[in-house]
GUMILUM-833547 format. One line per 10 residues: number of its first residue (from 1); their letters; for each residue z negated, y, x negated of N, C-alpha, C, O. Coordinates in steps of 0.02 Angstrom, whole numbers. Atoms other than C-alpha are relative to their C-alpha. Layout:
<recs>
NUM	A	Z Y X Z Y X Z Y X Z Y X ~ ...
</recs>
This chain:
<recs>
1	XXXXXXXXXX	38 57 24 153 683 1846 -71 6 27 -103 58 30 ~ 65 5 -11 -4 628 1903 -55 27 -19 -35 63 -64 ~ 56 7 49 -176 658 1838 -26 -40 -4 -28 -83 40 ~ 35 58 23 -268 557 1753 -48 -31 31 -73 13 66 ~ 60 30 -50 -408 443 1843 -46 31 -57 -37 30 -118 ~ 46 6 29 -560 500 1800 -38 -59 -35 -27 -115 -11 ~ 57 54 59 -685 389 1667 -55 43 -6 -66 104 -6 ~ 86 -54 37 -861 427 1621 6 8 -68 35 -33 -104 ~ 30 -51 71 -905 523 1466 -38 -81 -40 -86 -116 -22 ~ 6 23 49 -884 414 1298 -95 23 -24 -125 -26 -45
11	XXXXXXXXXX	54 -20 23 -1068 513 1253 -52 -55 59 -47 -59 120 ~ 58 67 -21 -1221 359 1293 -15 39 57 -4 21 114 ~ 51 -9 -65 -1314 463 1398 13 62 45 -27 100 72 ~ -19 -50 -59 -1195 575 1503 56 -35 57 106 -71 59 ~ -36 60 -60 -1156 522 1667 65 46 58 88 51 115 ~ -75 -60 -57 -1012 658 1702 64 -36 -16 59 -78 -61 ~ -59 23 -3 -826 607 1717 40 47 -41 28 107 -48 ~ -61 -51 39 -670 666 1607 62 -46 12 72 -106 20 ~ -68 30 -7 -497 663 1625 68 5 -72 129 -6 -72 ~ -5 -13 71 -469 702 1429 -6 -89 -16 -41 -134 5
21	XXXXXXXXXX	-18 66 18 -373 557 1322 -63 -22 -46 -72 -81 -60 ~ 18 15 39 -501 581 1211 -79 -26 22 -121 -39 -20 ~ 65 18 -36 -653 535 1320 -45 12 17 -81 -21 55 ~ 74 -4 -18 -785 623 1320 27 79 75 83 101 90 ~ 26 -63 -50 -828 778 1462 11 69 -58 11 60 -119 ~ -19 -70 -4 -791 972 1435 -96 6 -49 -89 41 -99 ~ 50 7 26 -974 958 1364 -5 -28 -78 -13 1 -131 ~ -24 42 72 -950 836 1226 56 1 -25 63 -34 -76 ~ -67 -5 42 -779 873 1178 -9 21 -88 31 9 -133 ~ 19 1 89 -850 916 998 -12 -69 -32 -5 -77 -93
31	XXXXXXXXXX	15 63 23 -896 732 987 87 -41 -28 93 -81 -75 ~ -72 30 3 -686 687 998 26 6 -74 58 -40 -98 ~ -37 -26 83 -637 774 806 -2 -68 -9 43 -110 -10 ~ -1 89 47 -726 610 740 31 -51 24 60 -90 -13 ~ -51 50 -18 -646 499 856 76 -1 -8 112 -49 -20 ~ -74 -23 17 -484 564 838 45 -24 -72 104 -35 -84 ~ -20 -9 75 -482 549 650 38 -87 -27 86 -98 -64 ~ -21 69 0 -467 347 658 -3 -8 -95 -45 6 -137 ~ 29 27 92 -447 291 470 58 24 -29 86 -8 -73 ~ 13 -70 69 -371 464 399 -52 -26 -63 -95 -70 -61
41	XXXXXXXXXX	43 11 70 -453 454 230 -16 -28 -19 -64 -10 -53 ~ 28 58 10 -479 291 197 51 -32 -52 48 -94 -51 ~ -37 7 34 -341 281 64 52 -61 -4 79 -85 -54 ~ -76 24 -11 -207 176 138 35 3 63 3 -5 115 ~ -40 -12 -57 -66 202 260 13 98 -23 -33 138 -33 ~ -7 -65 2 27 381 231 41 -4 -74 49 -55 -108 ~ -48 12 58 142 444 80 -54 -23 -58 -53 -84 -70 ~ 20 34 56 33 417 -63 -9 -61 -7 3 -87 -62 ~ 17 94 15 -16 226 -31 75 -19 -3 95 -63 -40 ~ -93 34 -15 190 206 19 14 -5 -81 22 -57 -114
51	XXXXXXXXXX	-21 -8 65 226 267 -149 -26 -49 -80 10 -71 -125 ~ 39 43 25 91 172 -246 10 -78 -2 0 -122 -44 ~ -3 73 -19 129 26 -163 77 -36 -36 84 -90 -64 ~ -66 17 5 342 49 -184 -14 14 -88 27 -12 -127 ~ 13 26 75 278 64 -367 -22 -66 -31 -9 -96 -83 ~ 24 71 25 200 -82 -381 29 -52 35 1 -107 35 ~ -53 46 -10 337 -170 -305 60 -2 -47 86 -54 -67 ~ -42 -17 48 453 -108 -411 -10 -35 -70 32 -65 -103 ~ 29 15 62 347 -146 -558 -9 -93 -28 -4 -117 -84 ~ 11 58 26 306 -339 -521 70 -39 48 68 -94 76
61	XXXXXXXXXX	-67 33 -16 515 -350 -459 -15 -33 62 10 -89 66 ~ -9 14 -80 476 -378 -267 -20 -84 0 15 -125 30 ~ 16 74 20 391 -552 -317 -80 -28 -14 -116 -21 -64 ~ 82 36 0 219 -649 -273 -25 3 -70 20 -17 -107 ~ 20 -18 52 123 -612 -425 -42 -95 -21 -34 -135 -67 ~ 21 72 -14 18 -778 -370 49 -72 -3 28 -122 -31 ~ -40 25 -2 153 -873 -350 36 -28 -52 45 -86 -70 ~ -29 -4 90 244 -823 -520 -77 -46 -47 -61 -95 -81 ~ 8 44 44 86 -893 -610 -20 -67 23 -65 -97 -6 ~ -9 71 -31 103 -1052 -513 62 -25 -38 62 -73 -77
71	XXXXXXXXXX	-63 30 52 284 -1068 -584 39 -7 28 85 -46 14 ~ -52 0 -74 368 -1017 -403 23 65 -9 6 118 -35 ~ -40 -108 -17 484 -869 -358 16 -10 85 59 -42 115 ~ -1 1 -63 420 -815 -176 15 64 -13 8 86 -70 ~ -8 -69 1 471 -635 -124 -61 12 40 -87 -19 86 ~ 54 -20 -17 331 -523 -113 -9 32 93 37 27 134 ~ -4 -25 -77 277 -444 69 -61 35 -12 -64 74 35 ~ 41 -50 22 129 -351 4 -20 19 -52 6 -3 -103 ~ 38 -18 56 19 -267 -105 -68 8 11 -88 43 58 ~ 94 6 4 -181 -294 -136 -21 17 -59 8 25 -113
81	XXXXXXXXXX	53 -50 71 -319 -219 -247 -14 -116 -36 -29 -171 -12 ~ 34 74 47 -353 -386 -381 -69 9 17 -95 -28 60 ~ 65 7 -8 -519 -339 -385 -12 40 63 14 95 49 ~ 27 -6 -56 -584 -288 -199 -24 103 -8 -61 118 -55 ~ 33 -26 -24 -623 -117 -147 -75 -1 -11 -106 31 -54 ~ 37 5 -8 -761 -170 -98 -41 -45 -37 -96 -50 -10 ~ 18 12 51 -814 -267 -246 9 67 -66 3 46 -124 ~ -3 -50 55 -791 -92 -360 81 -14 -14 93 -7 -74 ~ -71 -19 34 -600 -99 -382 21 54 18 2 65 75 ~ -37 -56 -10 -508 56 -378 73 -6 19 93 -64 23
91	XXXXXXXXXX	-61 10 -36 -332 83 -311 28 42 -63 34 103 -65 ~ -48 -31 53 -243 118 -470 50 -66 -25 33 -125 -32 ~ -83 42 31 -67 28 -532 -24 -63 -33 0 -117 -18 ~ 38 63 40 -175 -91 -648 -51 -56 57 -55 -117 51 ~ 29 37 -55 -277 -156 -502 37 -45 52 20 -102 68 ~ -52 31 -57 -129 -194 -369 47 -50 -31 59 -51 -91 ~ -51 83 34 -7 -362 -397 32 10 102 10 30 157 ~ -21 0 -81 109 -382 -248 -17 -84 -2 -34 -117 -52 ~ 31 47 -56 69 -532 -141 45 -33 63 54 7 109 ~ -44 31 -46 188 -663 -25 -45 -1 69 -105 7 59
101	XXXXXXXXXX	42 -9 -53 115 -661 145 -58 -60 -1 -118 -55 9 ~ 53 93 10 28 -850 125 -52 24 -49 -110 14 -32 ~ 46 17 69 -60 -810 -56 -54 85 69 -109 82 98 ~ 54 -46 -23 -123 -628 35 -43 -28 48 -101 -6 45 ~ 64 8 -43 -215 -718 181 -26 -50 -36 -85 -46 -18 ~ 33 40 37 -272 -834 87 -56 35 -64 -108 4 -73 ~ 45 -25 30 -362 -725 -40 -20 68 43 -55 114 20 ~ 46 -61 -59 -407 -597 112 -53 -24 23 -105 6 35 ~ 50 27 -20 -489 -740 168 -75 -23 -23 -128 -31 6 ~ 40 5 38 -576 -774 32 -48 37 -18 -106 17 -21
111	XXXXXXXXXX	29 -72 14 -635 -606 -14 -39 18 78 -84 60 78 ~ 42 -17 -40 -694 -606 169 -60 -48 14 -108 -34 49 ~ 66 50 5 -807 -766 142 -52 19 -56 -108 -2 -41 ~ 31 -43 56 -888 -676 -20 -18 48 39 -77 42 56 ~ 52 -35 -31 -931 -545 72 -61 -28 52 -120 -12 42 ~ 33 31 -49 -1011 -637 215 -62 -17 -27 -110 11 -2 ~ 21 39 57 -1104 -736 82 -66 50 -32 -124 31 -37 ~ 38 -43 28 -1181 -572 1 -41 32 73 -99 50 65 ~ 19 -47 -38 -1218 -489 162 33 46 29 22 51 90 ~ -51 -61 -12 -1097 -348 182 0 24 56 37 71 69
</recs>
């Protein structure tokens, strides 16, 4: 197999080449950990959110939560925090409602015009 084409060094102000996936030069290779990490720790994707989530599917019977108090039966396709993250909600069982794909962008969207709004 080939080698890789060289690229310049991910680091602003080095003007050496690497042939590393992770971008930077034999120099800056300490800079890669953090790139590498991507959104590790950010508390979803991985077994605990799976589990969390296949609980709270379980819990509101695989069925738009939104929907139900409309007075419809859509099948669910996700799960969302009621109150935002990023408004102070926490990711606990009482917070999450599953969600039909339509009602989630629709209150993703929403929740992303509120932020906008504040600043964020």
């Amino acid at each position: 197999m080939p080698a890789r084409t060289p690229t310049p060094c991910r680091d602003k102000l080095c003007r050496r080449t690497t042939r590393h996936a992770h971008g930077y030069c034999d120099e800056h290779a300490d800079q890669a950990k953090a790139w590498t990490r991507g959104r590790a720790g950010r508390g979803r994707g991985g077994r605990a959110w799976r589990r969390i989530r296949d609980a709270v599917m379980v819990r509101d019977r695989y069925l738009c939560q939104e929907c139900k108090r409309k007075g419809m039966v859509t099948p669910a396709a996700a799960v969302d925090h009621i109150k935002p993250e990023a408004e102070g909600g926490r990711t606990v069982d009482a917070n999450l409602e599953a969600l039909c794909g339509p009602c989630h962008a629709v209150k993703t969207q929403a929740e992303a015009l509120r932020a906008r709004q504040r600043g964020d």
